[in-house]
N, C-alpha and C positions, 0 to 999 in steps of 0.2 A: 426466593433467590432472584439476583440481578446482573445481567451483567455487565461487569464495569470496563475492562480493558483486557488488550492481549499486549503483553510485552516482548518487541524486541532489542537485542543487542545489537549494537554498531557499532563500527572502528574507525570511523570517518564524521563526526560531527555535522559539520557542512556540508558533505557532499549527500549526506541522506538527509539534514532539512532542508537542503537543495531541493532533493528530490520528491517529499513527500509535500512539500508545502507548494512551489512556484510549481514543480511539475504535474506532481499528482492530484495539485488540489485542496492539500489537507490544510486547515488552520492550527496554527499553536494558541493551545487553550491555558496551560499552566504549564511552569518549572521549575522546579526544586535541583537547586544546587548544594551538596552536601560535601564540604570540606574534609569533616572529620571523616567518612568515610569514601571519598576521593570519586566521587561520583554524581552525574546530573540526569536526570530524570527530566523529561519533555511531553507532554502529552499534550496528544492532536484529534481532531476531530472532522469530520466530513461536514461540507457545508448545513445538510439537514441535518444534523446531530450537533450544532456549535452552539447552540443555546443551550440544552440537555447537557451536552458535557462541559459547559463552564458553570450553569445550577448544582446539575445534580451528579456530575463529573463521572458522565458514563453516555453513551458508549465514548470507548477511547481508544489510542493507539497509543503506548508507550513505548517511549525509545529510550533505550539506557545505553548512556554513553561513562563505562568505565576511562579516568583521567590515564592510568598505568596501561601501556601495551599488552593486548593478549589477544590470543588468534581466537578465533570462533570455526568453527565446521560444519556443516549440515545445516545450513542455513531451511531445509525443507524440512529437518525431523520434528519440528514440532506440530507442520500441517501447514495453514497458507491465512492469509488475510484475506476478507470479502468483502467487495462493495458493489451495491446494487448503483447502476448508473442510468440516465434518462437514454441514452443511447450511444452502446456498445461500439457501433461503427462509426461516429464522428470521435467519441471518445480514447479510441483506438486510434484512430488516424491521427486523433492532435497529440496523442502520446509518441508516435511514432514522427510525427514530425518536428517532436523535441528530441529527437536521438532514443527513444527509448527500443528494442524488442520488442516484437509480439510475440513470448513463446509460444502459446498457443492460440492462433486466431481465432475471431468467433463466426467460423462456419456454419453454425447452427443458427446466427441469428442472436445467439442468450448468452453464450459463453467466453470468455477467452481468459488468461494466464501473461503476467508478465512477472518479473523481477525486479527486488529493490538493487541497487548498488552493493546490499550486503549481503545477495542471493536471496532473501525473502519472496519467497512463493505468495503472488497478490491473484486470486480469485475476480472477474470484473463477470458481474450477470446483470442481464439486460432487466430494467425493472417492468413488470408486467410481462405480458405474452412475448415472445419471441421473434424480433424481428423476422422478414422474409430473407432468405439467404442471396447474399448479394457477390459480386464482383466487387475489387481483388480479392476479399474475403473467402469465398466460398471454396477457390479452387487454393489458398495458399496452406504452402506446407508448414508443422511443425519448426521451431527453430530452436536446439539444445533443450534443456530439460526446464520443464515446469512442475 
C-alpha cells in the first residue's frame, strides 16, 4: 500500500491556489480538466515531495474544484492536512505575515494549526526534535477553531 493523495473540495479556484501555492508553498504538479463532467482536478506537492509527486504522483494534495455552485460544510470532518516544516516559528510567522491565522500556535516548539480559505484544518509539525518554546509563541492564545 501507498499513499497517493488526500483530496479536497473548494468553491474559490483562485483564492485557494492563491493560497496553497504563493502562500503555502505548494507547487502545482498536474491538472485534469474534465468537460464532460464539469470539473478540474489540481494536484500539488511540497517542495521535498515535487519530484515523487510529478514521477510517481504521490504524495499529493488534491483540490477539486466543481465548475456548478455548491456549498461544502465541515470543512474539518474529514480530519486535517500535515506538513512537516524545517521550522515551525519562522514558518508561522511568514504565514502570518501574509494575512494568514495561527489557529493554533506552536507553543510547544512542534505543533501548530491553521486554516485554508475553505476551512481546511492544516497540521504544521516542526521536523525533528521540537524546538525550544519561545516568545510570542509560547504565551499566545488559541484563535477560533482548528
Amino acid at each position: 500500500m501507498r499513499y497517493l493523495h488526500t483530496m479536497v473540495r473548494v468553491k474559490d479556484l483562485d483564492a485557494s491556489l492563491d493560497f496553497y501555492t504563493r502562500i503555502f508553498g505548494l507547487k502545482e504538479v498536474r491538472r485534469i480538466e474534465n468537460d464532460k463532467g464539469r470539473f478540474t482536478l489540481i494536484f500539488l506537492a511540497a517542495d521535498e515531495d515535487a519530484e515523487a509527486g510529478e514521477t510517481l504522483r504521490a504524495p499529493l494534495l488534491e483540490l477539486t474544484y466543481n465548475w456548478d455552485p455548491e456549498d461544502y460544510t465541515g470543512g474539518r470532518n474529514f480530519g486535517h492536512l500535515a506538513y512537516e516544516v524545517d521550522n515551525i516559528y519562522d514558518t508561522c510567522q511568514r504565514l502570518m505575515d501574509l494575512g494568514v491565522t495561527i489557529n493554533r500556535p506552536p507553543r510547544d516548539g512542534n505543533m501548530a494549526f491553521v486554516r485554508s480559505p475553505d476551512g481546511i484544518s492544516i497540521e504544521l509539525l516542526q521536523k525533528g526534535p521540537a524546538l525550544e518554546p519561545a516568545e510570542p509563541w509560547a504565551s499566545m492564545p488559541n484563535t477560533g477553531s482548528w
